[in-house]
PAVEXZA-320294 format. One line per 3 residues: number of its first residue (from 1); their letters; for each residue x, y, z of C-alpha. Coordinates in steps of 0.5 Angstrom, whole numbers, plus 500, padded with zeros to 3 digits. Layout:
REM PAVEXZA-320294
NUM> a> X:Y:Z  ...
//
This chain:
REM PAVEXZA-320294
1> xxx> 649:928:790  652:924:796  650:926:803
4> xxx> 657:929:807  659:927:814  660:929:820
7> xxx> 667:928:822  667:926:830  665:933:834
10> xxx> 670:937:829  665:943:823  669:938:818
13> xxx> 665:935:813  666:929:809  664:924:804
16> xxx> 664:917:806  670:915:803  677:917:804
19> xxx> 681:918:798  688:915:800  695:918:798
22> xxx> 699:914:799  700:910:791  701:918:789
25> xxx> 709:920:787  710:912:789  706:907:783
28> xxx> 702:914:780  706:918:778  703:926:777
31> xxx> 699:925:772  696:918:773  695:922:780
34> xxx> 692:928:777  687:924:774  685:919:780
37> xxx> 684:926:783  680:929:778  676:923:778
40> xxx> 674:923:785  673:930:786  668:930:779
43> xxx> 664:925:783  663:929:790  669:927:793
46> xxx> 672:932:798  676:928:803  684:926:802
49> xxx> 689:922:806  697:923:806  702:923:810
52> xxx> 709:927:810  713:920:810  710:918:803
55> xxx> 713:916:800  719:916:803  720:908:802
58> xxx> 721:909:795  728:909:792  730:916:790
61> xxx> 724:920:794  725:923:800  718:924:803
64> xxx> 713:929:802  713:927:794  705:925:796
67> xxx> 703:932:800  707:936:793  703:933:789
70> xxx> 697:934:792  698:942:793  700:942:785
73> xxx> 693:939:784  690:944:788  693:949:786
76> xxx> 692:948:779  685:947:780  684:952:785
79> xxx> 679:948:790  683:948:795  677:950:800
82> xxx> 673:945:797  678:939:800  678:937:807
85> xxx> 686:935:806  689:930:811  696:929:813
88> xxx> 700:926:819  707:928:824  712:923:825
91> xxx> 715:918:821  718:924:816  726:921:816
94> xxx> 727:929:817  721:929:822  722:922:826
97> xxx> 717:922:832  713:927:836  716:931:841
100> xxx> 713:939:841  719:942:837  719:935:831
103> xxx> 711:936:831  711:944:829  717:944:824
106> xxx> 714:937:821  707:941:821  711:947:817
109> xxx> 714:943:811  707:939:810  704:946:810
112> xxx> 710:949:804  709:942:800  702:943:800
115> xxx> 702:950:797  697:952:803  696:955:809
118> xxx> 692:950:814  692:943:814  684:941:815
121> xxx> 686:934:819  693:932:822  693:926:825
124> xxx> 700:923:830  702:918:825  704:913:829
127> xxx> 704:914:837  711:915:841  709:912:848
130> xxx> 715:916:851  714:923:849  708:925:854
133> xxx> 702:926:851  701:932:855  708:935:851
136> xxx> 703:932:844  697:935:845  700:942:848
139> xxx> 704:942:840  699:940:836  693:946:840
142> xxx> 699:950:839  698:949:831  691:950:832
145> xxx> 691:956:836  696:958:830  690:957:825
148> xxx> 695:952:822  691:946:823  684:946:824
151> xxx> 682:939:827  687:934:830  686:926:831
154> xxx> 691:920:832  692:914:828  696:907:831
157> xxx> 695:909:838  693:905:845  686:905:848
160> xxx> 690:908:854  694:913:850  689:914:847
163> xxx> 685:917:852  691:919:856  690:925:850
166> xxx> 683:926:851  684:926:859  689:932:858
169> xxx> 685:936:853  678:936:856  682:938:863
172> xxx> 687:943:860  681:946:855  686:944:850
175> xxx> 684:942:842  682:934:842  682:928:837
178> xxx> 676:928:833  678:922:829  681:916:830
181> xxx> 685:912:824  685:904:826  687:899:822
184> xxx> 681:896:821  677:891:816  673:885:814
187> xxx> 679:881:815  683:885:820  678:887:827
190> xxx> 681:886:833  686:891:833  680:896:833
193> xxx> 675:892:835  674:892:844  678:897:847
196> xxx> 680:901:842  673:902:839  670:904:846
199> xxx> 674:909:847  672:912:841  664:912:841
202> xxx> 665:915:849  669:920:846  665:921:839
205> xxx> 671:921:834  669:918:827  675:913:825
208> xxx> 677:913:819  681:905:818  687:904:814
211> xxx> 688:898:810  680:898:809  681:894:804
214> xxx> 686:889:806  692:891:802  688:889:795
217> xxx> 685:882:798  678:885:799  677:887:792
220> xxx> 677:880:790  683:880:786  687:875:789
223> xxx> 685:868:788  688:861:789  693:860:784
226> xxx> 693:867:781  698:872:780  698:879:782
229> xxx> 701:884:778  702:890:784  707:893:789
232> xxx> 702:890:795  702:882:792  705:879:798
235> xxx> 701:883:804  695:882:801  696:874:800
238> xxx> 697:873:806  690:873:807  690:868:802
241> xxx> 690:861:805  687:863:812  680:861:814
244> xxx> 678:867:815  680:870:808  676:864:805
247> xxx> 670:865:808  670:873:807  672:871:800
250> xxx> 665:868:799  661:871:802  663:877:798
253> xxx> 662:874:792  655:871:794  653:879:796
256> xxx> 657:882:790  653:877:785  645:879:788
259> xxx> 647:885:789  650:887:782  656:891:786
262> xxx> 663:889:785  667:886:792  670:892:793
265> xxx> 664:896:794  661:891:799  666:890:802
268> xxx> 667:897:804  660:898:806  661:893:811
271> xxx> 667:897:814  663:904:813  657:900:816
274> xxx> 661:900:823  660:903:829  664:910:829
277> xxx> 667:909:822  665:915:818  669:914:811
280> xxx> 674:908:810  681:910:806  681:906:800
283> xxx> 687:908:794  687:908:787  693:908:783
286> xxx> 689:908:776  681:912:775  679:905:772
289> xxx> 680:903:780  677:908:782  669:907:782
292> xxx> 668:901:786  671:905:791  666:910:790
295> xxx> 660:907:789  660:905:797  657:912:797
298> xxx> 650:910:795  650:902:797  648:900:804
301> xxx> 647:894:807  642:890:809  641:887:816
304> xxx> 642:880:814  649:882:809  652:885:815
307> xxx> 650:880:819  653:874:814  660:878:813
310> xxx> 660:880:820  660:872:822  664:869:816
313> xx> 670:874:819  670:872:826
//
């Protein structure tokens, strides 16, 4: 049975990998959904990443389609008390930024669509410099207060913002951040690496990345001259005709093949073996996707594969 983690300084514990919603009510539909969920909690999973907005770019949906879908999942297999259930404010076309009064009718919706009465973790889904964080962290403590929420945390936040936060919290005796969701992986570090980074070890936040496995690049399937079938083609080949992505590329295939693991595995483990990072988010529109992903849970890396991934993505 793979170990939980400690999430930042919060009493939630999650697994090492974080189940993204963002493909369910987009490219799985409910069932296909239903499935992946299944199989992910079959193998000890706990901890699932959505959002109010997704998925709200996808002809026809509104957004709330993932959280619905969620809840319905829950609700049929009643285990909600044994899910750590992610969600985010900001970007709903209903519940566009953050100030007090978007965060507390935004949080309410979220609620009814997931068919339950607290949110485990609610991030600030994209910071808005001109709403005072002090307005932000006063809602969000509201909602905490209200047993709403139980953990809050912020993603694509300035290192300044970001402290700013941790500031008023800490000064007001207010709920503070416990996680940090960055865009960060093999291919895609200095958004996170540096500022960002420090003020998340300083203050304890787990960071949970986005994009862990660069849009799809990082599983390995997208070569030179081949064709991807997927939604998400053209952001992960972007990586495809650059140094960097040459590099990581190889020395993924090198470590996988001594290793017996697939790209995407070693890869995430990379990612998990990071200072501050708990669980990366990783999805999977089908449970064929789902094991590779899974397996991080029991791979770590030696000093020397770290250090050969580390130095081929600089």
């Amino acid at each position: 049975m793979t170990s939980l983690r400690k999430l930042g300084t919060s009493d939630l514990e999650v697994f090492p990998l974080s189940l993204g919603g963002n493909v369910f009510g987009w490219t799985a539909d409910e069932t296909e959904s239903f499935a992946v969920l299944d199989a992910y909690a079959d193998a000890g999973g706990n901890f699932i990443d959505t959002a109010d907005s997704y998925s709200a770019w996808v002809e026809g949906n509104t957004g709330g389609e993932s959280e619905t879908i969620i809840g319905k999942w829950v609700k049929a297999r009643g285990n909600r008390a044994d899910m750590v259930i992610a969600t985010k404010v900001s970007q709903h076309p209903e519940y566009q930024g953050l100030s007090a009064a978007t965060i507390k009718a935004a949080a309410d919706a979220s609620l009814a669509r997931l068919g339950t009465d607290h949110i485990d973790l609610y991030y600030t889904h994209f910071d808005k410099p001109e709403v005072p964080v002090e307005e932000i962290i006063t809602a969000l403590d509201d909602l905490v207060k209200a047993g709403k929420v139980r953990a809050i945390a912020a993603s694509n936040i300035t290192p300044e913002r970001l402290q700013a936060s941790l500031d008023f919290s800490a000064r007001e005796g207010l709920a503070r951040y416990v996680a940090l969701q960055p865009h960060y992986n093999l291919v895609s570090r200095d958004t996170y690496e540096g500022a960002l980074q420090s003020v998340a070890a300083d203050a304890g936040l787990s960071a949970v990345p986005y994009f862990a496995l660069a849009k799809g690049f990082l599983t390995g399937k997208y070569r030179p001259g081949t064709t991807v079938d997927s939604p998400r083609a053209a952001g992960a080949g972007a990586y495809l005709d650059t140094p960097r992505g040459t590099r990581v590329l190889a020395a993924l295939d090198e470590i996988a093949r001594s290793r017996n693991a697939e790209i995407a595995t070693i890869a995430l483990a990379w990612l998990t073996a990071q200072p501050t990072v708990t669980a990366p988010i990783a999805s999977a529109r089908t449970t064929t996707q789902l094991p590779p992903l899974l397996a991080v849970a029991d791979l770590t890396l030696t000093p020397e594969e770290l250090k050969t991934l580390t130095e081929a993505s600089e």
